[in-house]
C-alpha positions in Angstrom: -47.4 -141.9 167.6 -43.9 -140.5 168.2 -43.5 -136.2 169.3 -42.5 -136.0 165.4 -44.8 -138.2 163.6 -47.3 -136.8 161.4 -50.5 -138.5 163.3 -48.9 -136.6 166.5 -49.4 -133.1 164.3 -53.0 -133.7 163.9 -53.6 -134.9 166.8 -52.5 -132.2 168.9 -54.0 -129.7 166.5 -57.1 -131.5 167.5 -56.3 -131.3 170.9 -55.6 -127.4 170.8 -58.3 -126.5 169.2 -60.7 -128.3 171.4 -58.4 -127.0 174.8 -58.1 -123.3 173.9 -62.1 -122.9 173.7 -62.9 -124.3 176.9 -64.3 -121.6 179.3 -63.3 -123.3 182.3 -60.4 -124.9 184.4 -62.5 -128.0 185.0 -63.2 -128.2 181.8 -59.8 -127.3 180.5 -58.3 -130.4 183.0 -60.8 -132.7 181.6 -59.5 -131.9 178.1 -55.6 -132.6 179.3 -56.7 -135.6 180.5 -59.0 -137.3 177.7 -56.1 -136.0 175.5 -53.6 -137.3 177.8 -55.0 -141.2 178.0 -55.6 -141.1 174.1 -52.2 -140.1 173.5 -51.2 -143.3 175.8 -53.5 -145.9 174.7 -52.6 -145.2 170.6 -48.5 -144.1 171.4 -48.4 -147.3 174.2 -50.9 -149.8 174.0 -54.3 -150.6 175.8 -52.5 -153.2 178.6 -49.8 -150.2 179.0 -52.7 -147.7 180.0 -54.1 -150.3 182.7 -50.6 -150.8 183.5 -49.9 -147.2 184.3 -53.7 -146.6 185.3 -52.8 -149.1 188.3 -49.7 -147.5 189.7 -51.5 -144.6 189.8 -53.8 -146.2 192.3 -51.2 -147.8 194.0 -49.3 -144.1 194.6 -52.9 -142.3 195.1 -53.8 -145.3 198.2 -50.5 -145.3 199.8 -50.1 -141.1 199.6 -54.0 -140.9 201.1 -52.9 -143.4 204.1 -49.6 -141.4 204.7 -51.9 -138.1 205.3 -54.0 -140.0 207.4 -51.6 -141.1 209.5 -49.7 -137.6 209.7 -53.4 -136.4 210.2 -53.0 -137.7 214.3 -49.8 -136.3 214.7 -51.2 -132.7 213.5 -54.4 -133.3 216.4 -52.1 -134.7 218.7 -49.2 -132.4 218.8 -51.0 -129.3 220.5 -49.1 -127.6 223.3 -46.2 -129.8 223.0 -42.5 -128.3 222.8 -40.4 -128.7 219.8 -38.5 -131.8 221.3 -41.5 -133.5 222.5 -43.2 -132.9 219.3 -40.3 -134.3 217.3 -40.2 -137.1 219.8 -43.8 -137.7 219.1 -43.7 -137.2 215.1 -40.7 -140.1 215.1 -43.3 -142.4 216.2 -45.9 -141.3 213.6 -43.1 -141.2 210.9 -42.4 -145.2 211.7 -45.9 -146.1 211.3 -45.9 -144.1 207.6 -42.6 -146.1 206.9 -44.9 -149.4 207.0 -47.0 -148.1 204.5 -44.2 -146.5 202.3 -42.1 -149.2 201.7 -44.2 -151.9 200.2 -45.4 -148.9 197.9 -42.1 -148.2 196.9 -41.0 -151.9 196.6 -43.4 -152.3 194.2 -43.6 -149.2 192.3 -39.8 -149.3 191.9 -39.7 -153.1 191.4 -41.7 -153.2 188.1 -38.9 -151.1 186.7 -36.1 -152.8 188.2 -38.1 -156.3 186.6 -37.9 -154.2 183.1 -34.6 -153.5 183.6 -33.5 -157.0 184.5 -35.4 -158.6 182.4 -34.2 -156.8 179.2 -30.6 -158.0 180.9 -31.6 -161.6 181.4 -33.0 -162.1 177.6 -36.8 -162.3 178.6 -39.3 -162.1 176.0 -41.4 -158.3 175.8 -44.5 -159.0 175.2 -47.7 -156.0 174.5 -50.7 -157.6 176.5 -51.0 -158.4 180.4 -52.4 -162.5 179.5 -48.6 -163.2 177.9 -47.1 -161.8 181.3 -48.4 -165.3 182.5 -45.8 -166.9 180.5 -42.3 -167.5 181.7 -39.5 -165.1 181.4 -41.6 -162.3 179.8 -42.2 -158.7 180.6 -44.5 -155.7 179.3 -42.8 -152.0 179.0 -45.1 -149.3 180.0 -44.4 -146.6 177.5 -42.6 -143.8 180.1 -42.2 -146.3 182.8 -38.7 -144.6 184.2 -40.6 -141.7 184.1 -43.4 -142.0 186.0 -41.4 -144.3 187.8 -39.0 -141.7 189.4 -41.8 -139.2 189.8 -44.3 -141.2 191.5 -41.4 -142.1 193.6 -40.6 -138.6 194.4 -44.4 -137.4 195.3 -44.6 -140.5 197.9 -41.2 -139.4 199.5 -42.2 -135.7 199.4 -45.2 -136.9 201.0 -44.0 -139.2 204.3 -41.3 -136.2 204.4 -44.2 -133.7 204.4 -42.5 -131.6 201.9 -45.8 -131.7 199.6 -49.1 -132.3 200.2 -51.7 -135.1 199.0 -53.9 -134.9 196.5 -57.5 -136.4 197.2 -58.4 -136.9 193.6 -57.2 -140.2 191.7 -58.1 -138.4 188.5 -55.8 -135.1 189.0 -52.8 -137.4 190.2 -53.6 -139.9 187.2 -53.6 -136.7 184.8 -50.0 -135.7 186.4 -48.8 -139.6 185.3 -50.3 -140.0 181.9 -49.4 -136.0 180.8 -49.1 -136.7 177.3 -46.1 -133.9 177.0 -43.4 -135.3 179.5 -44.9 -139.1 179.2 -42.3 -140.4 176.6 -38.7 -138.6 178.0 -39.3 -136.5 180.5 -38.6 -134.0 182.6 -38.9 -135.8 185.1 -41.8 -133.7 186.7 -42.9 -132.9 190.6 -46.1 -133.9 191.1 -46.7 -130.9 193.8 -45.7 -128.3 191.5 -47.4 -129.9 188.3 -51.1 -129.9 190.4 -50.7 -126.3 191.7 -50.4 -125.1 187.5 -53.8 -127.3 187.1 -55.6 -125.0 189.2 -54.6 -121.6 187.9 -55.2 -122.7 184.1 -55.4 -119.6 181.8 -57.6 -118.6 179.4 -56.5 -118.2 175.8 -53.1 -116.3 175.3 -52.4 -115.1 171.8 -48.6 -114.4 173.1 -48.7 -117.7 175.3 -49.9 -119.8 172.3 -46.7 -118.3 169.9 -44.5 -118.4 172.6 -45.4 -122.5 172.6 -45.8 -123.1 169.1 -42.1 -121.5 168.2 -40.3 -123.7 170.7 -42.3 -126.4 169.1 -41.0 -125.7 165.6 -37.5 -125.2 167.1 -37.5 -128.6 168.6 -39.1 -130.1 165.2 -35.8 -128.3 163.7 -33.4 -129.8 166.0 -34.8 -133.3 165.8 -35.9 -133.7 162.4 -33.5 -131.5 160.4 -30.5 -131.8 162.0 -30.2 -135.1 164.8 -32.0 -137.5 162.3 -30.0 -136.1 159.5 -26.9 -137.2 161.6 -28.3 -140.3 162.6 -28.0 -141.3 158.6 -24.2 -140.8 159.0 -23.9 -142.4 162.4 -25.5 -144.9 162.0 -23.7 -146.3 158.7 -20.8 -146.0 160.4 -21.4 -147.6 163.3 -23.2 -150.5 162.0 -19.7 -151.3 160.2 -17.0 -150.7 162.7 -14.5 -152.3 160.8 -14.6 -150.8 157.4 -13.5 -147.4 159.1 -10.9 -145.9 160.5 -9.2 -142.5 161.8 -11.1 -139.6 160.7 -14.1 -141.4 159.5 -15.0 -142.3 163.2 -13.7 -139.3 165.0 -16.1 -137.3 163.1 -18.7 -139.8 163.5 -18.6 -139.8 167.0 -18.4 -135.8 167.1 -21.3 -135.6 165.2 -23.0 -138.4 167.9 -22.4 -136.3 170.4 -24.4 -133.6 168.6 -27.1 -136.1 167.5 -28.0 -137.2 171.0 -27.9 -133.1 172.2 -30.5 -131.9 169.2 -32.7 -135.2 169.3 -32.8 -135.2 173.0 -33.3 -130.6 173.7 -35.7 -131.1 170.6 -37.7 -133.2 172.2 -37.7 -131.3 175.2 -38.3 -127.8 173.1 -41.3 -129.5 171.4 -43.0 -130.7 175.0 -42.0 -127.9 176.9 -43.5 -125.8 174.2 -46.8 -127.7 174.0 -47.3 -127.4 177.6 -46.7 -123.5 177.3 -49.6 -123.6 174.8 -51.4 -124.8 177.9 -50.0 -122.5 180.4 -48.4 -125.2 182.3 -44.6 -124.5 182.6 -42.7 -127.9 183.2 -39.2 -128.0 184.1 -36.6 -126.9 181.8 -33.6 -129.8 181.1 -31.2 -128.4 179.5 -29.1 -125.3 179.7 -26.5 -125.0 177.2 -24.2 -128.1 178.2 -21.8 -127.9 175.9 -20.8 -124.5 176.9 -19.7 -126.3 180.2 -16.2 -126.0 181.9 -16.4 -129.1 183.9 -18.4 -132.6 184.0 -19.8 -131.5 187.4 -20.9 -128.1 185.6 -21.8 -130.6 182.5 -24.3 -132.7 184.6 -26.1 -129.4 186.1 -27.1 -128.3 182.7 -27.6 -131.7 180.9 -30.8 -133.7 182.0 -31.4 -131.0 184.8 -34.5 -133.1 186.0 -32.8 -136.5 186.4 -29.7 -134.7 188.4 -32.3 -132.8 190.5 -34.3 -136.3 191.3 -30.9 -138.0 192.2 -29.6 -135.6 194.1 -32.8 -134.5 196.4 -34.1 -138.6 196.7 -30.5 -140.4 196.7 -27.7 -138.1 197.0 -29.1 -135.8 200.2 -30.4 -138.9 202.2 -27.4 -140.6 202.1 -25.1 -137.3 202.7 -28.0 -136.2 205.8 -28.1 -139.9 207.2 -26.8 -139.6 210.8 -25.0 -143.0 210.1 -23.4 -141.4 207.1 -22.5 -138.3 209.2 -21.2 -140.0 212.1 -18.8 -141.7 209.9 -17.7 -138.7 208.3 -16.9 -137.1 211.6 -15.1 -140.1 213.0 -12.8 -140.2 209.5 -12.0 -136.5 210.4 -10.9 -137.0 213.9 -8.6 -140.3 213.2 -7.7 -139.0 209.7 -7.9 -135.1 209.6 -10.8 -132.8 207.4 -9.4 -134.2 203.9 -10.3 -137.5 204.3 -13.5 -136.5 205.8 -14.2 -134.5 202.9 -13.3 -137.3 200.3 -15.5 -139.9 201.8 -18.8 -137.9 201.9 -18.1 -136.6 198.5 -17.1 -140.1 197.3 -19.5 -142.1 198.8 -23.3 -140.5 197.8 -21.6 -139.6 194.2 -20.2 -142.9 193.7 -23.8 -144.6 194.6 -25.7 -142.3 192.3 -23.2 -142.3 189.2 -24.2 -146.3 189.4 -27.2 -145.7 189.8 -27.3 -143.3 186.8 -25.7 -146.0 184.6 -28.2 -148.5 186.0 -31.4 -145.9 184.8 -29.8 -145.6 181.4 -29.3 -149.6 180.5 -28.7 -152.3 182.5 -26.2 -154.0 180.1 -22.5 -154.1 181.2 -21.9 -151.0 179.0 -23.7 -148.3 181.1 -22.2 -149.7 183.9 -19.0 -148.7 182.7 -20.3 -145.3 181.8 -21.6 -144.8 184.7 -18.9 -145.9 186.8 -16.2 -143.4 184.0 -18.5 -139.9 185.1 -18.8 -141.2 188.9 -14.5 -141.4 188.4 -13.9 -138.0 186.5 -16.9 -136.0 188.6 -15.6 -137.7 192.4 -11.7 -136.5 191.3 -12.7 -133.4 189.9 -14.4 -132.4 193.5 -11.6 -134.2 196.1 -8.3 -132.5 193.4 -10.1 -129.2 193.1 -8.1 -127.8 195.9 -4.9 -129.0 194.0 -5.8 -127.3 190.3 -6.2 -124.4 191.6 -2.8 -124.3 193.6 -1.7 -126.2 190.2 -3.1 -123.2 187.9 -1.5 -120.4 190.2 1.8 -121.9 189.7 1.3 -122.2 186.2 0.4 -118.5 186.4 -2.7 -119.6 184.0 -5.5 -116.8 183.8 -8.5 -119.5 184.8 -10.8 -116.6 183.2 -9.3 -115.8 180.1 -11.5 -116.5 176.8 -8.7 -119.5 176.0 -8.8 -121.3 178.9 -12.6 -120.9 179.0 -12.4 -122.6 175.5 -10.2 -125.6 176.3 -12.2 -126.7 179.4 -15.3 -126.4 176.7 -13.1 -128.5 174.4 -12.3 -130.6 177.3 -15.9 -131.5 178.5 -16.7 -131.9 175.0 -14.3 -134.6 174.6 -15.5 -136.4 177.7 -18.7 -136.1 176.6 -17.5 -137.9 173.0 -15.5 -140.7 175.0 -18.6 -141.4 177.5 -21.1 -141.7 173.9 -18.7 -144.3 172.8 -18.7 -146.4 175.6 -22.7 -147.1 174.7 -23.3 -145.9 171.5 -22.5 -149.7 169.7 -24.4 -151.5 172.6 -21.8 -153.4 174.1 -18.1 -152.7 175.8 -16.8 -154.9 172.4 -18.2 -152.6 170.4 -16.5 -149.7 172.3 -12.8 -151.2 171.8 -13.8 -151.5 168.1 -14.2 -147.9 167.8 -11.1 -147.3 170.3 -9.0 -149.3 168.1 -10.5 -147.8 164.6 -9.8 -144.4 165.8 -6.4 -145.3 165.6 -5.6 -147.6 163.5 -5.3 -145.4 160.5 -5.9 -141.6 160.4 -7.3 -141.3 156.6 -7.1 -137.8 156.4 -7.7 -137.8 153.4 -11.8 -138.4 153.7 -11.8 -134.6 154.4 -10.6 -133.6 150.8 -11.2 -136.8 148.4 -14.8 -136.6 148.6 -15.6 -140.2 150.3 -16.8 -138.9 153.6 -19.9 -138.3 151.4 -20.7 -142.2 150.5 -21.2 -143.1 154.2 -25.2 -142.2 154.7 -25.0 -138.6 153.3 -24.3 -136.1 150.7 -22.0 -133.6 150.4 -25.2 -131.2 150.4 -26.8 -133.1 153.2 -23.2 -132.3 155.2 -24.2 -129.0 154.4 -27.2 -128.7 155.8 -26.0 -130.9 159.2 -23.2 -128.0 159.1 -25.6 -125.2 159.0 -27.9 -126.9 161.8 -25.2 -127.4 164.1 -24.2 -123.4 163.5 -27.8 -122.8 164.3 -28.2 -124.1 167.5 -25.2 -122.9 169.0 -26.0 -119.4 167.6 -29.1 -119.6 169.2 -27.6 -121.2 172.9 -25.2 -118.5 172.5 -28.0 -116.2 171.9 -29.8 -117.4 174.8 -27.2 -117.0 177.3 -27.8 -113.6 177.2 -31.2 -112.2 175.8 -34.2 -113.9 175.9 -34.8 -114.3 172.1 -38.7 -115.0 171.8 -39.5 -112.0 174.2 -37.4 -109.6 172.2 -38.7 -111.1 168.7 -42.2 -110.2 170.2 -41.2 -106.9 170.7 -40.3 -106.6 166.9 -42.5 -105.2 163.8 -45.2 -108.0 162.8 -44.0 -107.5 159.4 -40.3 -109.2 160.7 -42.3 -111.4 163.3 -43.9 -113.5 159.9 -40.9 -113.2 158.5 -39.3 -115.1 160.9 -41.4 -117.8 161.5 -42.6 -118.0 157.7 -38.5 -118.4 157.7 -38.5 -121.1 160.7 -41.3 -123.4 158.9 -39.5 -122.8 155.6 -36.1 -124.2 157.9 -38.5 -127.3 159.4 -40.3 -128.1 156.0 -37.3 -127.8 153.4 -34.7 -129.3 155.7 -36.5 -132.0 157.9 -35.8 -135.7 156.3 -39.4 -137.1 156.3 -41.0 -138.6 153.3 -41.6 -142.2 152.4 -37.9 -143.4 151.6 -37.6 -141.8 155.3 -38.7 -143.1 158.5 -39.4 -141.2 161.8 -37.2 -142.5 164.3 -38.0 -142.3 168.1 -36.2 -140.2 170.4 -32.7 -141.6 171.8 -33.8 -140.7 175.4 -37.3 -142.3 174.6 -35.6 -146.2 175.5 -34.6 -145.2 178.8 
């Protein structure tokens, strides 16, 4: 039961229905959550749900004996100074590190056994008995998910920058939420439990506002990134029957795929948690308007950057070992090489780590190891392009310039996709060598490009799409476009969306010749 599948339409009309007529908050949170462990027991499986159901109790026991061992210091630290206070929380913090790690060992290590295990060969099986056998392994649907957020809440916890929640049920609600369950964002616990106790009433504004960035998503994904994938996917099944042009605009147009399958997904959850009044965290904000990859990877899966840089990033760059280091570099070395090695260092280990997240083959590695490269000598040489740029007498804020670093981020984004797009670092040379081995220019005028997955009228449409979306990033750059289409004559207001399910209905490729694929982001 995928976010664009037909039985997920019913069943969240269901689910509407049944939430928006609920009196209460209690009553409204008991809704979320029947809804949310249906979802997972008929999108996942029944051994997935225990699965899930038991790290939950696992993050629920360890956060509860946290608090109660932070629960002394609070009693005991009365009419102490700051430095014996401190002194006397250290101790406290070592006894909640005894609790903490063996939590996070094995909370982290059933992901890091999916991971290796989909490396090593091992057999997935769907039911806990087959786990018995040798050199198998179950896959949670949203285990790097939950994964990175029940990690989070624990180490928000024993830093006592959130506070525990005494009710299995909420926290298991804020696992299993059926909206950012399958790709994200990557929620905070904390915030996610404060919106369950102020949930509104009914919202006639609220519940549009939702409901169009739902049908925008549904565009994106089904019109225009599955459309694409027809192309793509021809073409990259076949490496060797195409060349030059063929696979440069193939791997353009995978660049756009992966961006419209992977906001649409986020526009359709985002919106269905608006229709609850529950606003998660947004992941995107227009990437490919970006002048850098650093700038890139602040607007491109906003969640995941956030997670790595507060839980890996920070506590390596804080760590008085780390800092100590850094210090000493700068007296024996001078500032520069100070300032290179705590850049490099905590951006090199979570560019791996990055890689790592997305796939553990060789492949992803490599990817991650290529934006680590670009991102660590784009921070130590930015001292040196800008000298270089005010030689060069270039206007750094002129509309061309602003245009070829978007053209340049673009095309990094293009070569990272091909590094993982075919599965394997052979399959990346392939294209390499394709793209060069003989420019057929004449695809764009002979009418062939068509016979590779679509149409010339399909083209068309992936054309039109494309201009859609960045219209409408463009658009929302600078106006917030449903608020002022609220503010517009009803008469235009139906128009509109008559217009936009018109778009999702005449335009999306469904049917029975068609089948719904998942969402790229979804096998992470």
């Amino acid at each position: 039961m995928t976010y664009n599948s037909l039985p997920f339409v019913a069943f969240f009309a269901c689910f509407a229905a049944l939430y928006l007529v609920m009196p209460g908050i209690r009553l409204r949170q008991a809704v979320i959550l029947l809804g949310s462990l249906a979802f997972y027991l008929f999108a996942g499986s029944p051994h997935a749900l225990i699965m899930i159901a038991a790290v939950s109790a696992v993050v629920y026991a360890a956060s509860r004996a946290i608090d109660r061992v932070y629960a002394g210091y609070e009693s005991e630290k009365e009419g102490l100074t700051p430095k014996e206070a401190a002194a006397l929380f250290a101790g406290y913090k070592k006894r909640g590190r005894k609790i903490l790690v063996p939590a996070l060992l094995l909370i982290a290590g059933s992901l890091v056994y999916v991971k290796t295990a989909r490396l090593l060969g091992f057999t997935q099986v769907k039911s806990i008995p087959d786990l018995l056998s040798f050199r198998t392994y179950l896959v949670p649907l949203g285990i790097s998910y939950y994964t990175f957020s029940s990690v989070g809440y624990l180490l928000d916890i024993y830093w006592k920058k959130a506070k525990c929640e005494r009710n299995w049920l909420r926290l298991l609600l804020c696992m299993t939420f059926f909206p950012h369950i399958v790709q994200g964002p990557i929620s905070r616990y904390d915030r996610l439990l404060k919106q369950l106790d102020r949930l509104p009433g009914f919202s006639y504004e609220r519940v549009c506002f939702g409901l169009q960035r739902m049908l925008w998503g549904y565009f994106k994904k089904i019109a225009v990134a599955d459309r694409i994938a027809l192309f793509t996917s021809t073409v990259f099944a076949d490496i060797e029957s195409y060349a030059g042009m063929e696979i440069l605009i193939a791997v353009m147009l995978c660049a756009v795929e992966l961006y419209a399958d992977f906001s649409g997904c986020m526009d359709i959850v985002l919106g269905a948690a608006q229709l609850m009044g529950i606003t998660l965290e947004e992941n995107f904000k227009q990437p490919f308007f970006s002048r850098s990859a650093a700038e890139f990877w602040r607007r491109w899966h906003i969640t995941l950057g956030a997670w790595f840089k507060d839980y890996i990033y920070m506590p390596i760059a804080m760590s008085p070992r780390f800092m100590k280091t850094s210090v000493n570099l700068r007296k024996k070395h001078g500032n520069r090489a100070g300032q290179i090695f705590s850049a490099a260092v905590p951006l090199a280990v979570v560019w791996l780590l990055t890689g790592l997240w997305h796939g553990t083959g060789p492949d992803y590695i490599v990817w991650g190891c290529y934006w680590g490269v670009i991102i660590i000598l784009g921070t130590i040489l930015a001292p040196e392009f800008k000298k270089l740029a005010e030689r060069l007498r270039i206007d750094t804020e002129s509309f061309g310039w602003r245009l070829f670093q978007m053209t340049r981020t673009f095309a990094l984004f293009c070569i990272g996709r091909m590094l993982t797009v075919t599965g394997s670092l052979t399959g990346f040379a392939a294209l390499v060598h394709g793209l060069f081995r003989n420019p057929k220019l004449w695809v764009l005028f002979n009418g062939s490009l068509y016979k590779h997955g679509l149409n010339q009228k399909n083209f068309y449409v992936v054309l039109f799409g494309i201009l859609l979306i960045w219209t409408a990033d463009m658009l929302q750059a600078r106006i917030r476009i449903r608020e002022n289409l609220a503010a517009q004559p009803i008469v235009l207001r139906w128009l509109v969306y008559y217009a936009a399910v018109l778009l999702v209905l005449v335009f999306g490729k469904y049917g029975s010749a068609f089948n719904a694929s998942d969402f790229i982001y979804g096998g992470f």
